[in-house]
C-alpha positions as CSV (number, residue, x, y, z in Angstrom):
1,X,19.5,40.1,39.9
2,X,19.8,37.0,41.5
3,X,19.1,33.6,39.2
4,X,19.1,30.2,40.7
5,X,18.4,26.7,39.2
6,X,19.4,24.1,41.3
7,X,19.4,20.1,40.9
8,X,19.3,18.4,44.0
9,X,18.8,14.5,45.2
10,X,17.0,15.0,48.1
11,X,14.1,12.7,50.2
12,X,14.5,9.9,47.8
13,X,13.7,11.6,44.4
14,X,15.2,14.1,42.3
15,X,14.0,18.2,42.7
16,X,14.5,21.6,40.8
17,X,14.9,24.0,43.5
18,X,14.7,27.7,41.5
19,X,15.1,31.4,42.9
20,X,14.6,34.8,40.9
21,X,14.0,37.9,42.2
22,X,13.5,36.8,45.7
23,X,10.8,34.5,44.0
24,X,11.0,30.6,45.4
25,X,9.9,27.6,43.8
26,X,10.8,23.5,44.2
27,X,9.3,21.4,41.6
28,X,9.6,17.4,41.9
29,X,10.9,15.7,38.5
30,X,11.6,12.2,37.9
31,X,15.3,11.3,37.2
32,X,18.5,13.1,37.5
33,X,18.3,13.0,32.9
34,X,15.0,14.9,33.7
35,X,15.8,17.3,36.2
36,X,19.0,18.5,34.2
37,X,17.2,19.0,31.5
38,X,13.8,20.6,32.9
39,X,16.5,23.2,34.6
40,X,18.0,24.2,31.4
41,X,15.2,24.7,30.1
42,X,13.7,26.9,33.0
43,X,17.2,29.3,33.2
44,X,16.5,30.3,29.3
45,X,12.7,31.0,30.3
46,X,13.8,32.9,32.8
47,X,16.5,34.8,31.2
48,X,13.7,36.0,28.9
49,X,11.2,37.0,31.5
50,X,8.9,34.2,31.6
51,X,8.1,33.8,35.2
52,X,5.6,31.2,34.9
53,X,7.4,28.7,37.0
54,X,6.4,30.9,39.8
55,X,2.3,30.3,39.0
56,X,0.6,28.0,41.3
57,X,0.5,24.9,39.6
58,X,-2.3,23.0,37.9
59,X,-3.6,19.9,39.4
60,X,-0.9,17.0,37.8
61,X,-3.1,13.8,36.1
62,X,-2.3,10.6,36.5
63,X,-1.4,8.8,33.4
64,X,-4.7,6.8,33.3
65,X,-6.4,10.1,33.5
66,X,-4.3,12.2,31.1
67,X,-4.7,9.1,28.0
68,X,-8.0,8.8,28.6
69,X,-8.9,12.8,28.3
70,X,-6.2,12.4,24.9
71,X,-8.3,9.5,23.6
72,X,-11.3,11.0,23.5
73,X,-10.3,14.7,22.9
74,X,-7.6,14.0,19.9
75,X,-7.4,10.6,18.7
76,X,-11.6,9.9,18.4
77,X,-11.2,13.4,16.4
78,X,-8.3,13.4,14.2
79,X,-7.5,9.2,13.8
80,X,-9.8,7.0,12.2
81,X,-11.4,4.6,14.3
82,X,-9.3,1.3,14.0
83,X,-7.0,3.8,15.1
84,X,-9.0,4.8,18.6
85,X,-9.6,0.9,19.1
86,X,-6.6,0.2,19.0
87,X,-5.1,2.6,21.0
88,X,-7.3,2.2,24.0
89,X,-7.1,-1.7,23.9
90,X,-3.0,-1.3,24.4
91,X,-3.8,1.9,27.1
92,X,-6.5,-0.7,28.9
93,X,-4.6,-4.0,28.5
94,X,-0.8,-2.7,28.6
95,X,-0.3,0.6,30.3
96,X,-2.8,1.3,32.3
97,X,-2.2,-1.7,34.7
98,X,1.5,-1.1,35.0
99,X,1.5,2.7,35.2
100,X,-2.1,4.3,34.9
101,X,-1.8,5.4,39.1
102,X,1.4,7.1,38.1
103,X,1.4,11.1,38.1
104,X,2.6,12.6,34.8
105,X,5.7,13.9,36.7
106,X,7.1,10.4,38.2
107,X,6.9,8.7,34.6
108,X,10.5,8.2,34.3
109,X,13.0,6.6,31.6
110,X,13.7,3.8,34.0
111,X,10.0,3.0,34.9
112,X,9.5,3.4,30.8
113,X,12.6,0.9,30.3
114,X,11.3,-1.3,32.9
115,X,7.6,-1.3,30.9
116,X,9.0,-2.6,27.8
117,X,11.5,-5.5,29.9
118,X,8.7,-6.7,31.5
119,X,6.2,-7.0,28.5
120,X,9.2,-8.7,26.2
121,X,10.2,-11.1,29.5
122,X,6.5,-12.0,29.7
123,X,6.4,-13.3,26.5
124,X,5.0,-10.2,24.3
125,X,6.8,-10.1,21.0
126,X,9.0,-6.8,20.8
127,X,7.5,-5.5,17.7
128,X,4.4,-5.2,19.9
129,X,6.6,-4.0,23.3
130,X,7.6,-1.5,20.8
131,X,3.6,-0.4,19.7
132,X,3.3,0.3,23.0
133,X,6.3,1.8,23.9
134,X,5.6,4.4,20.8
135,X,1.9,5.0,22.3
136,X,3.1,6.2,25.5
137,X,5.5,8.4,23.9
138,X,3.2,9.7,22.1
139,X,0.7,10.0,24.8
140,X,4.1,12.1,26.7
141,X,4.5,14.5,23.8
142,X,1.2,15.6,24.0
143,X,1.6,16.2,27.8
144,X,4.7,18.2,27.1
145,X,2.9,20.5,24.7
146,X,0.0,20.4,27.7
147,X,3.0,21.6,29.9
148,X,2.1,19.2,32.7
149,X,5.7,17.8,31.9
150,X,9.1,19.4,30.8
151,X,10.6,16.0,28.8
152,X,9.2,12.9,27.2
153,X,11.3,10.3,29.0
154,X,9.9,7.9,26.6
155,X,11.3,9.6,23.8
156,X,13.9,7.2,21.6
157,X,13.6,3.8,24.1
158,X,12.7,1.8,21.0
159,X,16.8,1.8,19.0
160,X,17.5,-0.6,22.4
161,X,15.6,-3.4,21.8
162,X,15.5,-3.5,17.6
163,X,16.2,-6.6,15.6
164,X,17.8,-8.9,18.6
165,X,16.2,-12.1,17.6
166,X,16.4,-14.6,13.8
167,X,12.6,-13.3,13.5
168,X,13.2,-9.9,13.9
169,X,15.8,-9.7,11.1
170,X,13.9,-11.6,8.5
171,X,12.3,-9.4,5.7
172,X,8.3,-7.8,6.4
173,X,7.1,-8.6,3.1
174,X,8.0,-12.9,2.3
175,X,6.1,-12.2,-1.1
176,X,5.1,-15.6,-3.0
177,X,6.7,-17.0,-5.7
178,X,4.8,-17.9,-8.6
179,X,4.7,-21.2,-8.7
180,X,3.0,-20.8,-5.5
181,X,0.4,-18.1,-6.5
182,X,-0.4,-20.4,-9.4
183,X,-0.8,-23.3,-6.6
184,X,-3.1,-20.7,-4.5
185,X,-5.4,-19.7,-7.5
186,X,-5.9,-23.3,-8.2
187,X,-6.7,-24.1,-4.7
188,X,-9.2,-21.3,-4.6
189,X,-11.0,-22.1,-8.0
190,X,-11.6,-25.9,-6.8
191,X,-12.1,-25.1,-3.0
192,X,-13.2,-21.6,-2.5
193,X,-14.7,-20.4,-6.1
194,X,-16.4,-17.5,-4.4
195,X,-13.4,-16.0,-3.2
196,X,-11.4,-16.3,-6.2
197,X,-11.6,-12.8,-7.6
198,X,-10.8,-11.3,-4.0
199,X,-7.7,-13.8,-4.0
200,X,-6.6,-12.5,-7.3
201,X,-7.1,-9.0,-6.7
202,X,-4.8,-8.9,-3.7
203,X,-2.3,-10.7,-5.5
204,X,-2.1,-8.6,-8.0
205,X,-2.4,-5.4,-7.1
206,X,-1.1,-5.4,-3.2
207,X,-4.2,-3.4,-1.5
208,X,-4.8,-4.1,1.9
209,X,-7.8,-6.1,2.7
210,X,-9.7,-3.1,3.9
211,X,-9.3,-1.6,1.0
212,X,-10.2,-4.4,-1.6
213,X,-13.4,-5.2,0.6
214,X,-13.5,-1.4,0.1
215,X,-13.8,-1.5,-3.6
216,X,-17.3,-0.6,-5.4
217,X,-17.4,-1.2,-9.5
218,X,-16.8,2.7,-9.9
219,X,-13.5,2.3,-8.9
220,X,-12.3,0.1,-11.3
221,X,-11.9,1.3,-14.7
222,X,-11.7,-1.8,-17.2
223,X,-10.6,0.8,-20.2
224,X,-7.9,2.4,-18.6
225,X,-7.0,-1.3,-16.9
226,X,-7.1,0.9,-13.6
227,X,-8.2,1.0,-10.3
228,X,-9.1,3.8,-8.1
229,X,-8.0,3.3,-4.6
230,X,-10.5,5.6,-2.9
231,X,-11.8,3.9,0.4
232,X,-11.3,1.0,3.3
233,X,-13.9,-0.5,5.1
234,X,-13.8,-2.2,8.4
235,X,-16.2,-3.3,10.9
236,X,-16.4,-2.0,14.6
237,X,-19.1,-2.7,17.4
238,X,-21.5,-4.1,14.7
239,X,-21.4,-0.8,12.7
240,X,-20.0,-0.5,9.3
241,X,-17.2,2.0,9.4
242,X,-15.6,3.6,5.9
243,X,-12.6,6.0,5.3
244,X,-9.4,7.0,3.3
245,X,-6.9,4.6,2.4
246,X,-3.9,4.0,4.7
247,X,-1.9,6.6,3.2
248,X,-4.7,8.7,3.5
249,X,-5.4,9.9,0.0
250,X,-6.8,7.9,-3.1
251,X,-3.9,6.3,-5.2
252,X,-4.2,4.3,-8.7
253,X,-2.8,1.0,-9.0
254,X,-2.8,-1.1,-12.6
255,X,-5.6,-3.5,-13.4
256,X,-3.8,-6.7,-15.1
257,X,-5.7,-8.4,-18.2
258,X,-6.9,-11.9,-16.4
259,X,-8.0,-9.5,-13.4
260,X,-9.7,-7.5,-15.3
261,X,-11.6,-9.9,-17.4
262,X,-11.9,-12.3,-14.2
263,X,-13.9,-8.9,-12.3
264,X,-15.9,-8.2,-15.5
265,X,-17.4,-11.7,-15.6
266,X,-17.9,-11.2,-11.8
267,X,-19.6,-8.3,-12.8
268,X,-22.1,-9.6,-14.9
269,X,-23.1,-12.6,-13.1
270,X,-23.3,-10.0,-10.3
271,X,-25.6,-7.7,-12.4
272,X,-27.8,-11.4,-13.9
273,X,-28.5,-12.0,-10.5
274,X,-29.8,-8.6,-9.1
275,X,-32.3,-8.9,-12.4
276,X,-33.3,-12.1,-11.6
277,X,-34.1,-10.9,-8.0
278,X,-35.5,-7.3,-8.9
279,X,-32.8,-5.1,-7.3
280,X,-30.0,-3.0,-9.3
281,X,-26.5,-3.9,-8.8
282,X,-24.7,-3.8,-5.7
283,X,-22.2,-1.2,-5.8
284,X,-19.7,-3.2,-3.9
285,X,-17.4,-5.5,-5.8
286,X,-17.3,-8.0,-2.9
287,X,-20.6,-8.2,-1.1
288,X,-21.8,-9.7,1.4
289,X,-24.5,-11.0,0.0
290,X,-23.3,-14.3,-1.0
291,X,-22.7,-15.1,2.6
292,X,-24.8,-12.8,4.7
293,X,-27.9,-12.0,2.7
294,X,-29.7,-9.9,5.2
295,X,-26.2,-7.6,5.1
296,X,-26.4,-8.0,1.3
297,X,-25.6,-4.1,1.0
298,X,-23.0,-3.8,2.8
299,X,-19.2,-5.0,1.6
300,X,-18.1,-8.1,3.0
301,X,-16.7,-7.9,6.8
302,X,-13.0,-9.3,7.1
303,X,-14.2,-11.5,10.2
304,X,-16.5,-13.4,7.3
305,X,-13.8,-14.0,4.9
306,X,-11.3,-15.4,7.5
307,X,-14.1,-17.5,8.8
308,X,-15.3,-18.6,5.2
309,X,-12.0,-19.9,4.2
310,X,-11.1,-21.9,7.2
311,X,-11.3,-25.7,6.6
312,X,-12.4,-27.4,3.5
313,X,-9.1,-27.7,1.5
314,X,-6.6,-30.1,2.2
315,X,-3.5,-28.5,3.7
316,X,-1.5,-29.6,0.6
317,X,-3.3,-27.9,-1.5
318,X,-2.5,-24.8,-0.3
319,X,0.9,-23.2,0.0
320,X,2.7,-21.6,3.1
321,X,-0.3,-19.3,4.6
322,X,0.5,-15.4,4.3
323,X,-1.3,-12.1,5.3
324,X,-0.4,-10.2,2.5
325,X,-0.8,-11.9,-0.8
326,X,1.6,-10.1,-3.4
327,X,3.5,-11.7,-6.7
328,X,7.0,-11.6,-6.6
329,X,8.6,-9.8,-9.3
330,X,10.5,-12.4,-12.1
331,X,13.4,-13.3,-10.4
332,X,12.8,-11.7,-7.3
Protein backbone atom coordinates (compact mmCIF):
# COMPACT_ATOMS: atom_id res chain seq x y z
CA UNK A 1 0.00 0.00 0.00
CA UNK A 2 1.53 3.03 -0.76
CA UNK A 3 0.91 6.23 1.89
CA UNK A 4 2.18 9.59 1.19
CA UNK A 5 1.86 12.98 3.10
CA UNK A 6 4.17 15.37 1.97
CA UNK A 7 4.95 19.18 3.13
CA UNK A 8 6.38 21.10 0.62
CA UNK A 9 7.22 25.10 0.19
CA UNK A 10 6.58 25.45 -3.21
CA UNK A 11 5.19 28.73 -5.59
CA UNK A 12 5.37 31.07 -2.67
CA UNK A 13 2.99 29.24 -0.14
CA UNK A 14 3.07 26.26 1.79
CA UNK A 15 1.13 22.74 0.23
CA UNK A 16 0.11 19.17 1.35
CA UNK A 17 0.88 16.99 -1.47
CA UNK A 18 -0.85 13.31 -0.47
CA UNK A 19 -0.89 9.84 -2.42
CA UNK A 20 -2.87 6.58 -1.41
CA UNK A 21 -3.61 3.97 -3.45
CA UNK A 22 -2.56 5.49 -6.54
CA UNK A 23 -5.06 8.30 -5.37
CA UNK A 24 -3.43 12.08 -5.84
CA UNK A 25 -4.36 15.15 -4.11
CA UNK A 26 -2.43 18.82 -3.33
CA UNK A 27 -4.30 20.89 -0.97
CA UNK A 28 -2.88 24.62 -0.35
CA UNK A 29 -2.62 25.54 3.58
CA UNK A 30 -1.40 28.58 5.12
CA UNK A 31 1.93 28.31 7.15
CA UNK A 32 4.55 25.65 7.51
CA UNK A 33 2.77 25.32 11.67
CA UNK A 34 -0.43 24.52 9.53
CA UNK A 35 0.64 22.36 6.91
CA UNK A 36 2.53 20.02 9.60
CA UNK A 37 -0.22 19.83 11.40
CA UNK A 38 -3.11 19.44 8.70
CA UNK A 39 -0.71 16.38 7.41
CA UNK A 40 -0.74 14.56 10.71
CA UNK A 41 -3.83 14.81 10.91
CA UNK A 42 -4.68 13.47 7.25
CA UNK A 43 -1.97 10.20 7.74
CA UNK A 44 -4.21 9.01 10.87
CA UNK A 45 -7.50 9.56 8.67
CA UNK A 46 -6.04 7.67 6.20
CA UNK A 47 -4.62 4.89 8.17
CA UNK A 48 -8.27 4.29 9.23
CA UNK A 49 -9.78 4.41 5.81
CA UNK A 50 -11.18 7.70 5.59
CA UNK A 51 -10.54 8.80 2.08
CA UNK A 52 -12.29 11.99 2.03
CA UNK A 53 -9.35 14.01 1.22
CA UNK A 54 -9.77 12.54 -2.16
CA UNK A 55 -13.59 14.18 -2.56
CA UNK A 56 -13.77 17.14 -4.80
CA UNK A 57 -13.73 19.89 -2.62
CA UNK A 58 -16.38 22.31 -1.55
CA UNK A 59 -16.28 25.88 -2.68
CA UNK A 60 -13.83 27.60 0.27
CA UNK A 61 -15.70 31.09 1.77
CA UNK A 62 -14.01 34.01 2.31
CA UNK A 63 -13.93 35.09 5.89
CA UNK A 64 -16.44 37.89 5.32
CA UNK A 65 -18.72 35.33 3.92
CA UNK A 66 -18.18 32.42 6.30
CA UNK A 67 -18.89 35.12 9.73
CA UNK A 68 -21.62 36.50 8.14
CA UNK A 69 -23.48 32.93 7.39
CA UNK A 70 -22.12 32.12 11.45
CA UNK A 71 -23.81 35.34 12.63
CA UNK A 72 -26.99 34.76 11.40
CA UNK A 73 -27.09 30.91 11.56
CA UNK A 74 -25.62 30.40 15.30
CA UNK A 75 -25.09 33.50 17.15
CA UNK A 76 -28.78 35.29 16.32
CA UNK A 77 -29.92 31.69 17.52
CA UNK A 78 -28.19 30.53 20.50
CA UNK A 79 -26.57 34.30 21.99
CA UNK A 80 -28.70 36.81 23.16
CA UNK A 81 -28.89 39.84 21.20
CA UNK A 82 -26.34 42.35 22.86
CA UNK A 83 -24.44 39.41 22.06
CA UNK A 84 -25.14 39.45 17.97
CA UNK A 85 -24.69 43.36 18.10
CA UNK A 86 -21.77 43.18 19.32
CA UNK A 87 -20.28 40.68 17.39
CA UNK A 88 -21.11 42.03 14.05
CA UNK A 89 -20.07 45.68 14.98
CA UNK A 90 -16.28 44.10 15.74
CA UNK A 91 -16.77 41.64 12.36
CA UNK A 92 -17.95 45.08 10.36
CA UNK A 93 -15.62 47.61 12.03
CA UNK A 94 -12.43 45.26 12.80
CA UNK A 95 -12.12 42.24 10.76
CA UNK A 96 -13.81 42.52 7.99
CA UNK A 97 -11.70 45.42 6.53
CA UNK A 98 -8.45 43.85 7.30
CA UNK A 99 -9.19 40.19 6.37
CA UNK A 100 -12.95 39.76 5.17
CA UNK A 101 -11.48 39.08 1.15
CA UNK A 102 -9.28 36.45 2.72
CA UNK A 103 -10.21 32.56 1.94
CA UNK A 104 -10.62 30.48 5.01
CA UNK A 105 -7.47 28.53 3.95
CA UNK A 106 -4.93 31.65 3.80
CA UNK A 107 -6.03 32.88 7.41
CA UNK A 108 -2.77 32.27 8.90
CA UNK A 109 -1.04 32.78 12.53
CA UNK A 110 1.06 35.52 11.08
CA UNK A 111 -1.76 37.45 9.21
CA UNK A 112 -3.77 36.80 12.82
CA UNK A 113 -0.59 38.15 14.74
CA UNK A 114 -0.32 40.95 12.45
CA UNK A 115 -4.37 41.81 13.09
CA UNK A 116 -3.87 42.25 16.63
CA UNK A 117 -0.18 44.55 16.10
CA UNK A 118 -1.86 46.65 13.97
CA UNK A 119 -5.13 47.37 16.02
CA UNK A 120 -2.89 47.85 19.46
CA UNK A 121 -0.19 50.19 17.20
CA UNK A 122 -3.25 52.18 16.05
CA UNK A 123 -4.19 53.01 19.26
CA UNK A 124 -6.97 50.28 20.25
CA UNK A 125 -6.58 49.32 23.80
CA UNK A 126 -5.42 45.49 24.07
CA UNK A 127 -8.27 44.31 26.16
CA UNK A 128 -10.32 45.21 23.02
CA UNK A 129 -7.39 43.83 20.41
CA UNK A 130 -7.96 40.83 22.46
CA UNK A 131 -12.23 40.88 22.05
CA UNK A 132 -11.46 40.68 18.68
CA UNK A 133 -8.75 38.38 18.56
CA UNK A 134 -11.15 35.86 20.68
CA UNK A 135 -14.06 36.51 17.96
CA UNK A 136 -12.10 35.33 15.16
CA UNK A 137 -11.07 32.39 16.90
CA UNK A 138 -14.03 31.62 17.60
CA UNK A 139 -15.40 32.32 14.19
CA UNK A 140 -12.14 29.59 13.15
CA UNK A 141 -13.44 26.86 15.43
CA UNK A 142 -16.50 26.85 13.96
CA UNK A 143 -14.92 26.57 10.46
CA UNK A 144 -12.85 23.62 11.65
CA UNK A 145 -15.90 21.75 12.82
CA UNK A 146 -17.41 23.03 9.13
CA UNK A 147 -14.19 21.23 7.85
CA UNK A 148 -13.49 24.07 5.42
CA UNK A 149 -10.15 24.30 7.67
CA UNK A 150 -7.88 21.64 9.35
CA UNK A 151 -6.43 24.20 12.41
CA UNK A 152 -7.52 27.38 14.07
CA UNK A 153 -4.35 29.49 13.68
CA UNK A 154 -5.97 31.89 15.92
CA UNK A 155 -6.12 29.54 18.59
CA UNK A 156 -3.98 30.82 21.91
CA UNK A 157 -2.57 34.46 20.28
CA UNK A 158 -4.04 36.21 23.28
CA UNK A 159 -1.01 34.85 26.36
CA UNK A 160 1.33 37.29 23.92
CA UNK A 161 0.13 40.42 24.45
CA UNK A 162 -1.47 40.03 28.38
CA UNK A 163 -0.89 42.61 31.02
CA UNK A 164 2.16 44.65 29.26
CA UNK A 165 1.11 48.03 30.37
CA UNK A 166 0.57 49.98 34.44
CA UNK A 167 -3.33 49.77 33.25
CA UNK A 168 -3.40 46.40 32.40
CA UNK A 169 -2.14 45.15 35.76
CA UNK A 170 -4.36 47.27 37.90
CA UNK A 171 -7.35 45.31 39.61
CA UNK A 172 -11.00 45.02 37.29
CA UNK A 173 -13.16 45.76 40.13
CA UNK A 174 -11.60 49.46 42.10
CA UNK A 175 -14.73 49.01 44.46
CA UNK A 176 -15.52 52.31 46.57
CA UNK A 177 -14.73 52.89 49.91
CA UNK A 178 -17.30 53.94 52.15
CA UNK A 179 -16.62 57.16 52.96
CA UNK A 180 -17.08 57.55 49.33
CA UNK A 181 -20.46 55.70 48.88
CA UNK A 182 -21.68 57.73 51.78
CA UNK A 183 -20.37 60.93 49.70
CA UNK A 184 -22.24 59.39 46.48
CA UNK A 185 -25.68 58.78 48.27
CA UNK A 186 -25.55 62.22 49.55
CA UNK A 187 -24.80 63.65 46.17
CA UNK A 188 -27.69 61.71 44.74
CA UNK A 189 -30.29 62.63 47.48
CA UNK A 190 -29.54 66.54 46.98
CA UNK A 191 -28.87 66.31 43.16
CA UNK A 192 -30.40 63.36 41.55
CA UNK A 193 -33.41 62.31 44.23
CA UNK A 194 -34.96 60.22 41.49
CA UNK A 195 -32.21 58.06 41.00
CA UNK A 196 -31.34 57.44 44.54
CA UNK A 197 -32.92 53.99 45.00
CA UNK A 198 -31.20 52.75 41.65
CA UNK A 199 -27.85 54.26 43.09
CA UNK A 200 -28.36 52.27 46.23
CA UNK A 201 -29.38 49.16 44.82
CA UNK A 202 -26.23 48.75 42.77
CA UNK A 203 -24.20 49.57 45.60
CA UNK A 204 -25.46 47.16 47.56
CA UNK A 205 -26.11 44.37 45.98
CA UNK A 206 -23.55 44.43 42.73
CA UNK A 207 -26.18 43.52 39.81
CA UNK A 208 -25.34 44.83 36.63
CA UNK A 209 -27.27 47.61 35.32
CA UNK A 210 -29.35 45.47 32.98
CA UNK A 211 -30.30 43.61 35.52
CA UNK A 212 -31.44 46.25 38.21
CA UNK A 213 -33.34 48.23 35.32
CA UNK A 214 -34.50 44.61 34.91
CA UNK A 215 -36.06 44.37 38.30
CA UNK A 216 -40.09 44.31 38.63
CA UNK A 217 -41.58 44.40 42.57
CA UNK A 218 -42.03 40.57 42.26
CA UNK A 219 -38.63 40.04 42.50
CA UNK A 220 -37.86 41.55 45.60
CA UNK A 221 -38.98 39.88 48.60
CA UNK A 222 -39.07 42.45 51.63
CA UNK A 223 -39.72 39.32 54.20
CA UNK A 224 -37.09 37.26 53.29
CA UNK A 225 -34.80 40.66 52.70
CA UNK A 226 -34.20 39.03 49.22
CA UNK A 227 -34.01 39.58 45.79
CA UNK A 228 -34.68 37.45 42.82
CA UNK A 229 -32.33 38.01 40.05
CA UNK A 230 -34.49 36.67 37.19
CA UNK A 231 -34.12 39.08 34.07
CA UNK A 232 -31.91 42.01 32.17
CA UNK A 233 -33.22 44.41 29.97
CA UNK A 234 -31.59 46.39 27.27
CA UNK A 235 -32.55 48.37 24.44
CA UNK A 236 -31.77 47.58 20.70
CA UNK A 237 -33.00 49.34 17.36
CA UNK A 238 -35.84 51.13 19.46
CA UNK A 239 -37.21 47.70 20.65
CA UNK A 240 -37.22 46.60 24.21
CA UNK A 241 -35.26 43.42 24.48
CA UNK A 242 -35.42 41.04 27.87
CA UNK A 243 -33.57 37.85 28.89
CA UNK A 244 -31.54 35.76 31.52
CA UNK A 245 -29.10 37.18 33.70
CA UNK A 246 -25.42 37.20 32.63
CA UNK A 247 -24.78 33.94 34.09
CA UNK A 248 -27.65 32.83 32.48
CA UNK A 249 -29.81 31.50 35.27
CA UNK A 250 -31.71 33.45 38.11
CA UNK A 251 -29.53 33.91 41.32
CA UNK A 252 -30.65 35.50 44.89
CA UNK A 253 -28.65 38.14 46.22
CA UNK A 254 -29.51 39.79 50.01
CA UNK A 255 -31.76 42.81 50.34
CA UNK A 256 -30.00 45.12 53.13
CA UNK A 257 -32.41 46.92 55.82
CA UNK A 258 -31.99 50.75 54.43
CA UNK A 259 -32.56 49.19 50.86
CA UNK A 260 -35.23 47.55 51.65
CA UNK A 261 -37.06 50.12 53.48
CA UNK A 262 -35.64 52.86 50.94
CA UNK A 263 -37.55 50.38 47.82
CA UNK A 264 -40.69 49.96 49.99
CA UNK A 265 -41.22 53.75 50.36
CA UNK A 266 -40.48 53.84 46.56
CA UNK A 267 -43.05 51.50 46.36
CA UNK A 268 -45.75 53.17 47.77
CA UNK A 269 -45.34 56.53 46.37
CA UNK A 270 -45.09 54.46 43.20
CA UNK A 271 -48.41 52.69 43.95
CA UNK A 272 -50.13 56.65 45.45
CA UNK A 273 -49.40 57.79 42.20
CA UNK A 274 -50.85 55.12 39.77
CA UNK A 275 -54.18 55.75 42.07
CA UNK A 276 -54.07 59.18 41.72
CA UNK A 277 -53.78 58.69 37.81
CA UNK A 278 -56.24 55.55 37.55
CA UNK A 279 -53.75 52.88 36.45
CA UNK A 280 -52.39 49.80 38.77
CA UNK A 281 -48.87 49.72 39.56
CA UNK A 282 -46.12 49.49 37.29
CA UNK A 283 -44.54 46.23 37.56
CA UNK A 284 -41.11 47.64 37.01
CA UNK A 285 -39.12 48.93 39.98
CA UNK A 286 -37.42 51.59 37.84
CA UNK A 287 -39.76 52.97 35.14
CA UNK A 288 -39.59 55.02 32.76
CA UNK A 289 -42.22 56.91 33.55
CA UNK A 290 -40.72 59.57 35.54
CA UNK A 291 -38.69 60.49 32.55
CA UNK A 292 -40.33 59.20 29.50
CA UNK A 293 -44.08 59.11 30.13
CA UNK A 294 -45.31 57.93 26.82
CA UNK A 295 -42.72 54.73 27.50
CA UNK A 296 -44.20 54.77 31.10
CA UNK A 297 -44.42 50.77 30.86
CA UNK A 298 -41.48 49.88 29.91
CA UNK A 299 -38.29 49.86 32.48
CA UNK A 300 -36.03 52.61 32.22
CA UNK A 301 -33.43 52.37 29.07
CA UNK A 302 -29.65 52.70 30.24
CA UNK A 303 -29.13 55.48 27.46
CA UNK A 304 -31.79 57.61 29.75
CA UNK A 305 -30.06 57.15 32.97
CA UNK A 306 -26.55 58.06 31.62
CA UNK A 307 -28.10 60.97 29.98
CA UNK A 308 -30.28 61.98 33.20
CA UNK A 309 -27.29 62.18 35.39
CA UNK A 310 -24.92 64.11 33.31
CA UNK A 311 -24.50 67.78 34.57
CA UNK A 312 -26.22 69.33 37.45
CA UNK A 313 -23.84 68.43 40.42
CA UNK A 314 -20.80 70.03 41.10
CA UNK A 315 -17.86 67.80 40.33
CA UNK A 316 -16.88 67.97 44.05
CA UNK A 317 -19.64 66.61 45.13
CA UNK A 318 -19.25 63.53 43.56
CA UNK A 319 -16.41 61.05 44.12
CA UNK A 320 -14.10 59.40 41.44
CA UNK A 321 -16.77 58.30 38.66
CA UNK A 322 -17.08 54.29 38.42
CA UNK A 323 -19.08 51.80 36.18
CA UNK A 324 -19.71 49.40 38.74
CA UNK A 325 -20.86 50.74 41.96
CA UNK A 326 -20.05 48.04 44.74
CA UNK A 327 -19.17 48.65 48.80
CA UNK A 328 -16.05 47.51 49.75
CA UNK A 329 -16.00 45.12 52.42
CA UNK A 330 -14.65 46.70 56.10
CA UNK A 331 -11.20 46.87 55.69
CA UNK A 332 -11.05 45.90 52.23
Amino acid sequence: MTLGVRVRFWKGAWWIFVTHRGLRRAKRVGDRRAAEEVASKLRARLQLGDLSVFEPERDIPTLEVYAERWLETYVAIHCKPRTHDLYSFLCRRHLFPAMGTVHLPDVTREKVQALVADKIRGGMKRTTALKVAALLREILNHAVEDRHIAANPATRIGRFYRGHTEEEARPRVDPFTEGELTQLLAACQRWFPEWLELVATAAWTGLHQGEILGLQWGDIDFAGQLIEVRRTVSYGKQALRTGSPKSGRARRVDLPDVLASWLAARKSLLEAEAALQGHDLIEWVFPSQAWAPTRRHEPAAPALVSATREGGAPAAALPRPAPHLRLAAPGG
